[in-house]
Phi, psi and omega in degrees: 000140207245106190248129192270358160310334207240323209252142171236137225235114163281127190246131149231149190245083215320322162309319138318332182271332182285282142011286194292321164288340149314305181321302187289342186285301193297343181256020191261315175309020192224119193283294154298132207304267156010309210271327199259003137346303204289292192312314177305311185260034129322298192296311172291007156290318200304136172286340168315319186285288192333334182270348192313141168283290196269052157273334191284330188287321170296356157289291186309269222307333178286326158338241181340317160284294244277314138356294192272316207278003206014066190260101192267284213306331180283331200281326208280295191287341148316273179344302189299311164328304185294343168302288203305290200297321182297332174268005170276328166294352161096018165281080189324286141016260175296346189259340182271318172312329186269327170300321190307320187248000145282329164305303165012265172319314161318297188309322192290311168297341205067032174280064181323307190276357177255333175282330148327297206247021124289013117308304202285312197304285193324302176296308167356274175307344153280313175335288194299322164315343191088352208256071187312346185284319181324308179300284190340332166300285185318314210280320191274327177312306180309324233246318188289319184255002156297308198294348198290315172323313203071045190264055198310346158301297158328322216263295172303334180284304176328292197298310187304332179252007171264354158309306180291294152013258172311290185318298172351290168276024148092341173303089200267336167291294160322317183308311171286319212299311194288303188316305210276323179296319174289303192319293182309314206264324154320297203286317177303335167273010176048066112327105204254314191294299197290314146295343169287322167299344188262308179310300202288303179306313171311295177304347177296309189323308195274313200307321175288348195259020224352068168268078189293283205340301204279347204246350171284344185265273214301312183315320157259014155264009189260309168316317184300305219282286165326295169313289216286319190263000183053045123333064180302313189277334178302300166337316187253352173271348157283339164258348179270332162328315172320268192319283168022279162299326168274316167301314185279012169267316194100008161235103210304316181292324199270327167293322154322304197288310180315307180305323186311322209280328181290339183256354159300289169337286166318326177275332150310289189273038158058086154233144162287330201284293170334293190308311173316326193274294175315318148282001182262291186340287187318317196273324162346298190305290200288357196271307211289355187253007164083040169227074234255302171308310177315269200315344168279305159013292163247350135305317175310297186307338212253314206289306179286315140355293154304311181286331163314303191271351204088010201267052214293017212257320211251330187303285224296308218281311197314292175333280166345304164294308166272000159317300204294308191270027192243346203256337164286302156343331182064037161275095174293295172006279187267008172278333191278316201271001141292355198232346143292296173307343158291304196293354181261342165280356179294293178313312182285347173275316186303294188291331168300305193290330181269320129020282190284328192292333197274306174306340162260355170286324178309286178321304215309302180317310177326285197293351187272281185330312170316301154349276184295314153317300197286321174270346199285279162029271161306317187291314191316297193289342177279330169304295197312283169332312156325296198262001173260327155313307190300320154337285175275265180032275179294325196273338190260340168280310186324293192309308181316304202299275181350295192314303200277329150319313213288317185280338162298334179277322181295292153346261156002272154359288178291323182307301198320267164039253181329287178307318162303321172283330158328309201277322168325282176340286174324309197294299192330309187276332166282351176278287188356301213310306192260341162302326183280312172321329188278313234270331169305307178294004185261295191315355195245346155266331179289344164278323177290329164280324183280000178289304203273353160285329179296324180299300160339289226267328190261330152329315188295319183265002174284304200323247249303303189282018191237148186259136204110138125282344162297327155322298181323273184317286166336287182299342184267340168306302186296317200261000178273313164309337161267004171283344183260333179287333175334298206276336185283335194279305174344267193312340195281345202239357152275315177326289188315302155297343151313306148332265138029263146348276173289344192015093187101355188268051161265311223255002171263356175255005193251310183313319194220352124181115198321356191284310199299126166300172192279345155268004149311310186299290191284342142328312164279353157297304171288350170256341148335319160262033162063018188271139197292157181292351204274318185301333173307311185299322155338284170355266180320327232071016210233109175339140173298320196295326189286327168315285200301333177299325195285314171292302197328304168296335202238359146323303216242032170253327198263036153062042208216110191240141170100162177268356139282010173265096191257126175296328171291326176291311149323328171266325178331316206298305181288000000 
């Protein structure tokens, strides 16, 4: 039984012809390259157009401008066309090349909706190869990026062919199971073409399970469909599907009339191969109702017919059938020269089928290798990826570990810092500390001193009152020694806690400058404590003018010129 879901047919047609010469009116008015690209394969989306003998040359001519024009995505949908039309002419070959390399092309631009269906091409075409895991891949890959699409046309072309798929292998449950869903999704966008195609595989479907009845509903709903689209050649390959089914039922009068109405249609659209299957049904009919001449007739007709085209399946059945009615006749004669004509379209089928078998073996081989370059390829860019990921990783951890020393270090740092200033802070306040404290005991030897210069001084006037001289001389002995030690034992014992206190500031001021005397010295030691000249004078015993002459001179050893140069912040330093 002959489905046109299934069997794919070159057609040509005045109606079509009419069409193309439109086309052609409509692309000398179109001025962008792009635009008439868009427009060729518009006109080769219709399905009627797809069986045309010049879809290939309008596929090439979209080619070729989409080509001159670096139009990729029109270049991409070219290609695929030229797929199509090669694998319908059964040129595998060129038909795989042109999928290969719109996928390609696809994968590469990001053309989604063009690359699904250079995928759906690709799996086809493994289909017809025989080599089903293959196909199923493709088919399902197309199928995972229509939806992704949300292409419910895509999404029904997918199901409908892993639906085809399964029927191959004969799995008739999946198979309608695929059928009915591509249906369902067909029919919610009112697809008139993709439901009638869908109608058809259903009906190959029942027709294997030899479920007629059922497989006689879909075909006239395919009809019904065909009729609405004025679809001729669908029309007449649906009544003769019809008549088929009513022939292998046995009824032979209602499969004539299908056959007469199919074959009027087919002869209108000049397809040969048909018209051949529709007379040998007619002689079929006509053998079994014992109208044995009629049916010679159109067993002849069916033969020449066949032999025209190449048709050797029509050769081969015709020859066979009339072998069979020359030999019920006892004409051996011409039962011998049918029965040549058999065994030489046998040979010639024989030799045609292994032909195409050693040619899907090739391509498979061709298509396996390809294959396999194309994933070797893939691994190749995925290692390189792979080690340019792994790279930066490592270049991004490195960058952490670095980062995280650096803030640890930073930490660190700051802790340090922190803690020096802590402890600065801690010296600083304890020199206050000791500063106040020095500063204390020296007022408090400068009280002592002025106690024992008071003593000194009322000795000096007992001397005057007291009678004797050896009395005299002692107490005047006495009081000169505490007038001269007072004042040395003092300083001498503030240096030494000064020291104490200060450490090293004798000798860093000596160090950078070596001129200063020791009353220099213990001069930048009492302004060292911040001490005012009245108290330094106290101190010394020593006149203010004689301070301020002594700060003036030691101003100008220690180089501190202006009246913002302060010498106690000077001293400080040290």
């Amino acid at each position: 039984m002959t489905i046109i879901g299934i069997t794919f047919t070159q057609i040509t047609t005045a109606q079509y012809i009419m069409k193309s010469v439109s086309l052609d009116s409509l692309l000398q008015t179109i001025k962008d390259p792009n635009k008439k690209v868009d427009a060729i394969i518009a006109f080769l989306e219709e399905p009627q157009n797809q069986y045309l003998e010049i879809a290939a040359s309008y596929a090439n001519r979209a080619f070729i401008i989409s080509q001159q024009n670096n139009y990729m995505k029109g270049n991409i949908q070219a290609m695929i066309k030229l797929g199509d039309y090669y694998f319908r002419s059964g040129d595998y070959k060129n038909a795989m090349e042109y999928a290969q390399r719109s996928r390609e092309m696809a994968g590469d631009l990001g053309f989604n909706k063009e690359l699904a269906n250079s995928l759906s091409l690709i799996g086809i075409i493994y289909t017809e190869l025989g080599d089903h895991d293959n196909s199923s891949r493709y088919f399902f890959q197309s199928l995972k990026l229509f939806e992704k699409l949300e292409d419910k046309k895509g999404i029904a072309q997918a199901l409908g062919n892993i639906g085809l798929n399964f029927y191959n292998q004969q799995y008739y449950d999946k198979a309608l199971e695929y059928y009915n869903n591509s249906l369902l999704i067909a029919k919610s966008i009112d697809n008139q073409s993709l439901i009638k195609k869908q109608y058809n595989n259903i009906a190959v479907v029942y027709g294997d399970l030899n479920k007629y009845d059922t497989s006689i509903v879909f075909l006239q709903k395919a009809l019904a469909i065909s009729i609405e689209l004025g679809d001729k050649l669908g029309q007449g390959i649906n009544i003769m599907n019809i008549g088929h089914i009513q022939m292998i039922e046995g009824n032979f009068d209602s499969a004539l009339i299908s056959f007469q109405h199919s074959l009027a249609l087919l002869t209108e659209m000049n397809n040969p191969s048909h018209i051949s299957e529709c007379n040998f049904n007619f002689g079929y009919c006509y053998y079994h109702l014992n109208k044995i001449s009629e049916s010679i007739d159109f067993f002849k007709k069916a033969l020449n017919q066949g032999q025209t085209i190449g048709y050797y399946t029509i050769i081969n059945n015709s020859a066979k059938m009339l072998n069979q009615i020359f030999i019920n006749r006892k004409d051996t004669i011409s039962a011998y020269r049918y029965v040549l004509l058999q065994n030489k379209s046998l040979d010639s089928l024989y030799t045609f089928q292994k032909q195409d078998l050693l040619t899907k073996h090739e391509l498979q081989y061709i298509y396996e290798k390809k294959e396999f370059e194309l994933k070797l390829a893939q691994n190749k860019r995925d290692n390189v990826l792979l080690l340019i990921i792994f790279g930066l990783i490592l270049g991004l951890i490195i960058v952490v570990l670095i980062l995280s020393r650096y803030k640890l270090k930073s930490k660190i740092v700051i802790v340090e810092k922190e803690k020096i200033e802590l402890e600065k802070e801690k010296i600083e306040s304890e020199l206050v500390i000791k500063d106040k404290e020095l500063t204390v005991n020296l007022i408090s030897l400068y009280k002592k001193n002025e106690m024992l210069i008071d003593i000194a001084h009322k000795l000096g006037q007992l001397e005057y009152t007291t009678s004797g001289k050896e009395p005299r001389n002692v107490l005047a002995q006495i009081s000169k020694e505490l007038r001269n030690s007072t004042v040395d034992k003092m300083l001498n014992e503030f240096s030494q806690r000064f020291q104490e206190v200060h450490a090293g500031f004798y000798e860093k001021l000596l160090s950078l400058y070596p001129d200063l005397t020791q009353n220099e010295l213990k001069l930048c030691a009492f302004l060292r404590l911040n001490m005012s000249t009245k108290e330094i004078a106290e101190i010394t015993g020593q006149q203010f003018t004689s301070i301020d002459k002594a700060r003036y001179r030691l101003r100008r050893k220690l180089n501190l010129s202006g009246p913002e140069a302060n010498l106690v912040t000077f001293l400080s330093r040290f």
